[in-house]
Structures are given as structure tokens and as C-alpha cells.
C-alpha positions as CSV (number, residue, x, y, z in Angstrom):
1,X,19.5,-26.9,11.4
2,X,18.9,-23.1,11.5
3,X,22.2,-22.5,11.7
4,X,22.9,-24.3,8.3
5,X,20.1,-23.0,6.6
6,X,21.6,-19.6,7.1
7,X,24.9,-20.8,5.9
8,X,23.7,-21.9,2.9
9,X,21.3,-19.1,2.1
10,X,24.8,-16.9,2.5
11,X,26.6,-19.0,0.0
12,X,23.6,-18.6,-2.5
13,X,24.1,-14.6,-2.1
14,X,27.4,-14.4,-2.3
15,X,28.5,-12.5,-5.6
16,X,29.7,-14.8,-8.5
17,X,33.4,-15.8,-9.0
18,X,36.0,-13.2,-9.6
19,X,37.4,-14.8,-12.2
20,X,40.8,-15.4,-10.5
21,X,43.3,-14.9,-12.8
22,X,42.4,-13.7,-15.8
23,X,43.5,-10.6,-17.8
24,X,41.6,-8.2,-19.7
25,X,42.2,-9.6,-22.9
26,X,41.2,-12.9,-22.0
27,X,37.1,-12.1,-21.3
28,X,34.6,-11.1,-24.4
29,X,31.6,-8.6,-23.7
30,X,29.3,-7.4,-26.4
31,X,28.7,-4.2,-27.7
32,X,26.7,-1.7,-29.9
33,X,27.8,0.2,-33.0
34,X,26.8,4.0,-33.6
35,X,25.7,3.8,-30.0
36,X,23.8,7.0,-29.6
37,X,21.9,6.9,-33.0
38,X,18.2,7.2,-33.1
39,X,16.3,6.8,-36.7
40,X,15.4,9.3,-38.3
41,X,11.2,9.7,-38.4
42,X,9.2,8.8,-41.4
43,X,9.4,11.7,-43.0
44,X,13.1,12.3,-42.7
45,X,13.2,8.6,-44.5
46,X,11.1,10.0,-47.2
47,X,13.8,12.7,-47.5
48,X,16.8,10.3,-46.8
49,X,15.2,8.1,-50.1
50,X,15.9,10.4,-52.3
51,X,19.5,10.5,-51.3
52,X,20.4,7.0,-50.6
53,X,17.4,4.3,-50.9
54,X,20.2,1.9,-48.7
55,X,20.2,4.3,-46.0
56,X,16.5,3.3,-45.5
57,X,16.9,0.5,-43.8
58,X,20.9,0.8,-43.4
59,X,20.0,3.3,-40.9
60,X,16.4,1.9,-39.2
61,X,17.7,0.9,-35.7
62,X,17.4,3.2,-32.7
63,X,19.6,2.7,-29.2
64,X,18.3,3.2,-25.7
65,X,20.2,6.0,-23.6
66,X,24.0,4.7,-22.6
67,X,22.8,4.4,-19.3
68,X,20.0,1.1,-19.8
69,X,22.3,-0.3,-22.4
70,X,24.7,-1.0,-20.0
71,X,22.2,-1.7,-17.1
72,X,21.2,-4.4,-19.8
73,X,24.9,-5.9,-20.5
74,X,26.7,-4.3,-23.0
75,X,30.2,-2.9,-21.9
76,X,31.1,-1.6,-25.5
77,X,30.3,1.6,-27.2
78,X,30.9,3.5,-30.4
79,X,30.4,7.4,-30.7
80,X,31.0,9.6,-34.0
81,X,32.1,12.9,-32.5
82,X,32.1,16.3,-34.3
83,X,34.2,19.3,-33.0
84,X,32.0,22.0,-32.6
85,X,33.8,24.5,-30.3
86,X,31.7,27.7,-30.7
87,X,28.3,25.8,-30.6
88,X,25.4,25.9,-32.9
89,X,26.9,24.6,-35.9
90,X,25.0,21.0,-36.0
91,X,21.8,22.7,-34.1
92,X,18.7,23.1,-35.7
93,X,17.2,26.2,-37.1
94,X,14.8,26.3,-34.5
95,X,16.8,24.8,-31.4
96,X,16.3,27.1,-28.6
97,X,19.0,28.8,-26.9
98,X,19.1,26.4,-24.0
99,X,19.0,23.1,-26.3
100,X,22.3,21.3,-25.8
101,X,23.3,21.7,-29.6
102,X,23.5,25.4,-28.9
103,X,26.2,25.2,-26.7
104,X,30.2,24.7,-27.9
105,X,31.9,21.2,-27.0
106,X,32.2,18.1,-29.2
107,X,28.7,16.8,-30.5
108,X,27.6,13.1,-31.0
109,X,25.6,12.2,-34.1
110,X,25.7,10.5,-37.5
111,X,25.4,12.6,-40.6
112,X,24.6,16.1,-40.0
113,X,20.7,17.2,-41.2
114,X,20.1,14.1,-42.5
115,X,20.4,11.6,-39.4
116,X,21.1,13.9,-36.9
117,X,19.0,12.5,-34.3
118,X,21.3,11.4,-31.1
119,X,20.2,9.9,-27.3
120,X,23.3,11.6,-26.6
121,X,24.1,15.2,-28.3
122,X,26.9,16.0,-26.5
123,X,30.3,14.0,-25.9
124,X,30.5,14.7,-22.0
125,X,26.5,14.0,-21.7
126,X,27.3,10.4,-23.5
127,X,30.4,10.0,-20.8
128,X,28.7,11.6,-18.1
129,X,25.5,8.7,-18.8
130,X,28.6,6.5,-18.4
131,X,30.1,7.9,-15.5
132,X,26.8,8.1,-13.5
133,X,26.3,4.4,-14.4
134,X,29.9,3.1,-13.2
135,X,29.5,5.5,-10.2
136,X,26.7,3.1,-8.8
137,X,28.2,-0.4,-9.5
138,X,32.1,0.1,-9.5
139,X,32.9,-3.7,-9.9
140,X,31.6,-3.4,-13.5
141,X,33.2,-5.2,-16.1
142,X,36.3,-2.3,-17.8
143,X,33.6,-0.2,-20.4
144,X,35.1,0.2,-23.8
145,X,34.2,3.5,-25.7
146,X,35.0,3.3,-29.1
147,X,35.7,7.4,-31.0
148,X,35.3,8.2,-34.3
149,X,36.4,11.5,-35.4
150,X,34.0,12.6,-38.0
151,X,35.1,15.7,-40.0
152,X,34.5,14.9,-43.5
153,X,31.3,16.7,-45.1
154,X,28.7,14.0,-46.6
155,X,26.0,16.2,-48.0
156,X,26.2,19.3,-50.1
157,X,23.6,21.1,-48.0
158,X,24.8,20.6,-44.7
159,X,27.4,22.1,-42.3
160,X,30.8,22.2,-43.3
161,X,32.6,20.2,-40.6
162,X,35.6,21.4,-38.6
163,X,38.7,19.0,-39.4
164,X,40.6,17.6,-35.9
165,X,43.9,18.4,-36.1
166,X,45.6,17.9,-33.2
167,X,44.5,21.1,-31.3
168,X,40.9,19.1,-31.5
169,X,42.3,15.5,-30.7
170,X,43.9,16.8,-27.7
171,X,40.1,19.1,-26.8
172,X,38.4,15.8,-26.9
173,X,41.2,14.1,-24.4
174,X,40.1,17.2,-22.0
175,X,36.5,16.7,-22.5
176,X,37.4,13.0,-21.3
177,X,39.3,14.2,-18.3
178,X,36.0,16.2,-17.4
179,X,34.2,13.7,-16.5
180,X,36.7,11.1,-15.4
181,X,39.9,11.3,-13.8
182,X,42.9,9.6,-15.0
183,X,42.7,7.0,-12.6
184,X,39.3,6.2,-13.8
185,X,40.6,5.1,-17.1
186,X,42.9,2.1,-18.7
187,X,45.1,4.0,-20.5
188,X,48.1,3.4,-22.6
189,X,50.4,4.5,-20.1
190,X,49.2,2.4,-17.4
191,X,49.4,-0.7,-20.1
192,X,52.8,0.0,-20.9
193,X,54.4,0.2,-17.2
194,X,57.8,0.0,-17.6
195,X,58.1,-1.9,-20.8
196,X,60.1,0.4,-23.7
197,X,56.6,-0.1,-25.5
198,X,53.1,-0.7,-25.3
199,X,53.8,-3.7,-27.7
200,X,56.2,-5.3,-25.7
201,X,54.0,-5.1,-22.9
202,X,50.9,-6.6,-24.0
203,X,53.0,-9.5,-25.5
204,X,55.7,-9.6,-22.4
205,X,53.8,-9.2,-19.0
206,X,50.3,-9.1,-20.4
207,X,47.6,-6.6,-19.6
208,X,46.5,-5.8,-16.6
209,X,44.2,-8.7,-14.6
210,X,40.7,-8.4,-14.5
211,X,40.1,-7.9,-11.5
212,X,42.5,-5.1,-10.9
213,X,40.8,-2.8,-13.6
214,X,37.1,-3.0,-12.6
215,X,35.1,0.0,-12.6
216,X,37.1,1.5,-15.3
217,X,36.6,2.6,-18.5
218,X,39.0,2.4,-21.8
219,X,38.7,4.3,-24.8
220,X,39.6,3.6,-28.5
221,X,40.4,5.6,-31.5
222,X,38.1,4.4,-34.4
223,X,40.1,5.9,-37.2
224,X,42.9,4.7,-38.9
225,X,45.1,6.5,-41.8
226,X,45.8,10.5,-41.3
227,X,43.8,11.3,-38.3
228,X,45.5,8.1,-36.6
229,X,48.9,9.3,-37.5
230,X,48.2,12.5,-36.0
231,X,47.6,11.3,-33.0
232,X,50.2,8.9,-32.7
233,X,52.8,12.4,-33.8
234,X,55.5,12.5,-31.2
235,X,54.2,9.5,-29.6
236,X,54.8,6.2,-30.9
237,X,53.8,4.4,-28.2
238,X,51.2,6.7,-26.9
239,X,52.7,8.2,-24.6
240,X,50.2,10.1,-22.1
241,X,48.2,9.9,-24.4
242,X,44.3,8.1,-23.5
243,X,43.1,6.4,-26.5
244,X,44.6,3.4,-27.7
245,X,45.3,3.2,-31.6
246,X,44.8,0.7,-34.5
247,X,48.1,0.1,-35.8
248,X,49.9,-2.7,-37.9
249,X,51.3,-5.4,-35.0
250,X,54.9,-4.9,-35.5
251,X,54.0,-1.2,-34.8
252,X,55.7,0.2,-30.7
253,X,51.5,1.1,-30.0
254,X,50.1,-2.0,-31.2
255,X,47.5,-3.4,-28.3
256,X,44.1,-2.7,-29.7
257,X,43.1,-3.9,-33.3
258,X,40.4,-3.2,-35.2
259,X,39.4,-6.0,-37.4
260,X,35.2,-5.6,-38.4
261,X,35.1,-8.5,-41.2
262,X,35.2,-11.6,-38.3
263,X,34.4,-13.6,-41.6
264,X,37.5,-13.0,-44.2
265,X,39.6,-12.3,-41.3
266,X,38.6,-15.1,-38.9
267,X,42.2,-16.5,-39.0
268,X,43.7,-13.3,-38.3
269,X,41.4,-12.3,-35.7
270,X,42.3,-15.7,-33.9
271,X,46.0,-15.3,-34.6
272,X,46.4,-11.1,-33.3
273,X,44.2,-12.7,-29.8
274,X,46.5,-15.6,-29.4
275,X,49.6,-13.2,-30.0
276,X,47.7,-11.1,-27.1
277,X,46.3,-7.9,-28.6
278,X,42.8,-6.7,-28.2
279,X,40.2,-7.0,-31.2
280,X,37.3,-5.5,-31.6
281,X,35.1,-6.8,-34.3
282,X,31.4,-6.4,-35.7
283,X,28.7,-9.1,-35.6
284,X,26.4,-7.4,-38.2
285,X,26.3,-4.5,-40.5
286,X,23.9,-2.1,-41.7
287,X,20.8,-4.1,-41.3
288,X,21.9,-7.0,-43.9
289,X,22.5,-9.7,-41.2
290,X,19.2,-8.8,-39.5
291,X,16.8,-8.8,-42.2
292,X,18.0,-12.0,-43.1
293,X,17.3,-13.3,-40.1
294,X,21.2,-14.7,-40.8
295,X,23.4,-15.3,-37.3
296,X,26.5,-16.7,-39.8
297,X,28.4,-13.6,-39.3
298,X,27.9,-13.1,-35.8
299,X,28.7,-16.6,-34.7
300,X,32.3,-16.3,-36.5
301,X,32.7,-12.9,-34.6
302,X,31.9,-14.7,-31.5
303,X,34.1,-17.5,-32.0
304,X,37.1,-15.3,-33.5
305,X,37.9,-14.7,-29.7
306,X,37.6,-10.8,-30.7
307,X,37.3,-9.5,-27.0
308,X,34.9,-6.6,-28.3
309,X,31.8,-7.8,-30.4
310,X,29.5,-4.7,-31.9
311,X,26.3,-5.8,-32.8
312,X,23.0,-3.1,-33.7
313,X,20.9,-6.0,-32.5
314,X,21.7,-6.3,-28.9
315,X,17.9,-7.4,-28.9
316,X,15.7,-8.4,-31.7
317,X,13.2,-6.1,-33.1
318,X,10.3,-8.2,-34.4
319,X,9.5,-5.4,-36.9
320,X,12.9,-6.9,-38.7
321,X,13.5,-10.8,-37.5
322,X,14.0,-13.1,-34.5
323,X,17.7,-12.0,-35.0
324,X,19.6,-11.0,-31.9
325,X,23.3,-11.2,-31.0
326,X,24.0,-12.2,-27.6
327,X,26.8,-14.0,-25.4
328,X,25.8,-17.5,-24.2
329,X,23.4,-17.6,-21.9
330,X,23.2,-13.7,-22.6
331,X,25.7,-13.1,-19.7
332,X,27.8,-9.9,-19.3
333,X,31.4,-11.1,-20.7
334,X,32.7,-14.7,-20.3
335,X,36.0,-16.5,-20.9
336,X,37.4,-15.3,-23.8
337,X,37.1,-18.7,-26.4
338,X,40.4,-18.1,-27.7
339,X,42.6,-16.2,-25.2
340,X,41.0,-18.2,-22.2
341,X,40.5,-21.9,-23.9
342,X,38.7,-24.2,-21.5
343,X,38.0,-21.6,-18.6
344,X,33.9,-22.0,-18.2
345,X,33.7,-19.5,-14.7
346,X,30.8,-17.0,-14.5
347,X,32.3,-13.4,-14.5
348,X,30.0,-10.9,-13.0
């Protein structure tokens, strides 16, 4: 009888399925936009009024460090990234010498004076939080890590940002390869194989399972028009390059979509998953959904099959509403709905 008790009790600790079989485009995790952002203080809202009365409550949600959002569940991330390569030029008049602003490297924050505030000033302390975190659990879910490049000046009184041309997109790759090594990351290259192009590969042989990319982390290039073009110069198909691209499906680097309206373009959002790229999608949007109390939007994001959902309500804040987005039964990632049809296994 002992000796079955003990058999049992080692079933019941055993870690959950590994989800045999499935790809990486065929799970859905959730995810938080403007990951890093914290709300400006009362005052600076009194300020921001003046300005922009939407911003008020556009911008009124605060994240937790990268680090506890993902000991919570989210494997998706968004970071607007300035290129500040002397240092200083976001800082504070009175940031002190040491204060991480001070020193050169890419910065992570929103609009410069006016909603500055960031749990993560710095790019490689944002990937190092994320580095630290895979470090100690490296059969985690693959981490997405969506970039914006943000050089365009918004206020009249602030800095004057420093455009990325490709000198800059090509800084920010290093700053990535400080913190992780290649083999760390899912990147085009490895997607592609041997195919001619990274299209042909994610609709020929797939991408890679599941289980064989644990523990690593993918990045994504939020822009689209010039600044995507750019990058994409003397590399259609992203070669060695590390971020994937949001291109037009018949384009050699289509893989990764984004597509944030889950509403108008549910159908296509379903079709581009079927077809076997990557979506990324958003749930909510500058408060609206939330304030509403109103889960509409989310649940057609959910059910688009869009493998990355971005939500700023990851948990409610009662302040707001009872509104939260979360995956069933608030698990880490499950069966993708569209991509993985009728496949109910737990993924851990």
C-alpha cells in the first residue's frame, strides 16, 4: 500500500504535459502593451491636462517590474526605445550622476518630460530583468519582446530625439546580444533553416516545435513604414538579422504580423493563423475597454487565434472596473483556438 501511495504522490508531482507536438505558432500567451510604463503622479496629470485631457486616463495604468509580470504569466512584452548614445538626453535636470538616465545606451520610456516615468529606464536593464528571470526557470514558455523605435519629437519643449537609421537599428541588435547570446534567441535565421525564405518556411515546414525553443526569447519590430524598410535594406528575408518584421504576406520576411484591431480584422487575423504566420494583437486600448467595464474586444482577440494578446489589464484595478483580460482558467499559454483546433492539453 506504501509503495502505491508513493507512486501516486509521484504522478501528482510530476510536471504538466509537454505538449507533444505542437509548434510555436500553435499556443496563445498573453501579454502587456507599453510594458515598462508607470503613470505619471498627480501633478504631472495636472500638467498632462493641459496638453491632452485624453492622455488622462489614456495613460493611468502602471506595470510591475518585467520580472513579476512574468513570474505572474505574461510571456509578451512591448518596449518604446529611444537611442540616446551619449547619455543624459531624456535625464532629468536634477538626475544625479550615477542615475541610470545619465549614462549613454538606448532608454525605455513613453513621451519624453511628459510621461517619462519607466520600471525600466534602460533597454539592457528591461532585458537583463528578462534574462535573470529565464535564467531561473529555463523551460519557460519562448518570451516575446515587442520594439518600438521611437524617434519622432511629440512636444515642443522636450528633447529632440535622435532618428535610427540603421547605424542605431544595428546599436540596439548589440545591446540584445549583451545580454543574450544568439542561441538564446528565436531568430529569423534559425526560422528560416534552409528554406530560400522565411515565408516559405513558416508556411512549408512550420516553425520550430514548442518544445524545442523553451527558455528562449524572440523579439519583434513594432514599426512598420520607413523604419521597417530600413531594416529590412539588404535583407529581404532577414537575414542575420534578430527581429522579425511586419510585412505584407506575400512579402520573402513575412512570419510575424501585426494586426491590433482583433475586431475589424477578425477574419484576417483568423485567416494569416490558419495560413501559419504569427499575430500579435491587442485586447484593449487606452483605457476605453476598461472603463467600460466592456470584455467585447478582448474576447474577439482571444478567439482570433492571434498567438500574442496585449492587454494593459493583465489584472483589474478596482479604481477603473472588474475588467481583466486573462486566458482561461488564467493559465500561461494554451492550445492556440485557431492554429491548434480541438487540442485541450495543459502547457506549462
Amino acid at each position: 500500500m506504501m509503495k502505491l501511495l508513493t507512486f501516486l504522490a509521484g504522478i501528482l508531482m510530476m510536471p504538466l504535459a509537454s505538449a507533444e507536438g505542437l509548434r510555436l505558432n500553435q499556443i496563445q500567451i498573453m501579454g502587456t502593451h507599453n510594458s515598462y510604463h508607470v503613470a505619471p503622479t498627480a501633478d504631472e496629470m495636472k500638467l498632462l491636462g493641459v496638453f491632452s485631457q485624453r492622455a488622462t486616463t489614456a495613460w493611468d495604468y502602471t506595470r510591475k517590474p518585467l520580472g513579476e509580470q512574468l513570474e505572474s504569466g505574461l510571456r509578451h512584452f512591448e518596449l518604446d526605445v529611444f537611442a540616446d548614445p551619449e547619455g543624459g538626453r531624456y535625464a532629468s535636470a536634477d538626475a544625479s550622476a550615477d542615475d541610470p538616465m545619465r549614462k549613454s545606451g538606448i532608454k525605455v520610456l513613453h513621451v519624453p518630460r511628459i510621461d517619462a516615468r519607466s520600471a525600466h529606464p534602460t533597454f539592457k536593464g528591461a532585458l537583463g530583468a528578462v534574462k535573470d528571470w529565464s535564467t531561473k526557470h529555463p523551460r519557460h514558455i519562448p518570451i516575446m519582446i515587442l520594439v518600438e523605435l521611437k524617434d519622432r519629437a511629440e512636444v515642443p519643449f522636450g528633447p529632440k530625439p535622435i532618428a535610427f537609421d540603421r547605424a542605431g537599428m544595428e546599436e540596439l541588435e548589440k545591446e540584445i546580444l549583451s545580454v543574450f547570446q544568439r542561441s538564446q534567441l528565436i531568430t529569423p535565421d534559425s526560422v528560416r533553416g534552409d528554406a530560400v525564405t522565411l515565408r516559405e518556411a513558416v508556411s512549408g515546414k512550420g516553425w520550430p516545435l514548442l518544445d524545442d525553443v523553451r527558455g528562449k526569447v524572440m523579439f519583434c519590430l513594432d514599426n512598420g513604414g520607413g523604419h521597417r524598410d530600413l531594416y529590412l535594406k539588404g535583407n529581404p528575408s532577414l537575414e542575420k538579422r534578430l527581429l522579425f518584421v511586419s510585412v505584407d504576406p506575400t512579402h520573402p520576411a513575412a512570419a510575424w504580423m501585426k494586426r491590433n484591431d482583433p475586431v475589424g480584422g477578425f477574419a484576417e487575423i483568423q485567416r494569416l493563423v490558419k495560413t501559419g504566420f504569427m499575430v500579435r494583437t491587442r485586447a484593449d486600448a487606452e483605457t476605453i475597454e476598461a472603463r467600460a467595464n466592456d470584455p467585447g474586444r478582448a474576447q474577439k482577440a482571444l478567439a482570433s487565434g492571434a498567438q500574442f494578446v496585449s492587454t494593459d489589464f493583465p489584472r483589474k484595478v478596482p479604481r477603473i472596473s472588474e475588467y481583466e483580460v486573462t486566458l482561461p482558467g488564467k493559465v500561461v499559454a494554451r492550445p492556440n483556438p485557431v492554429s491548434a483546433k480541438g487540442r485541450e492539453e495543459k502547457i506549462d
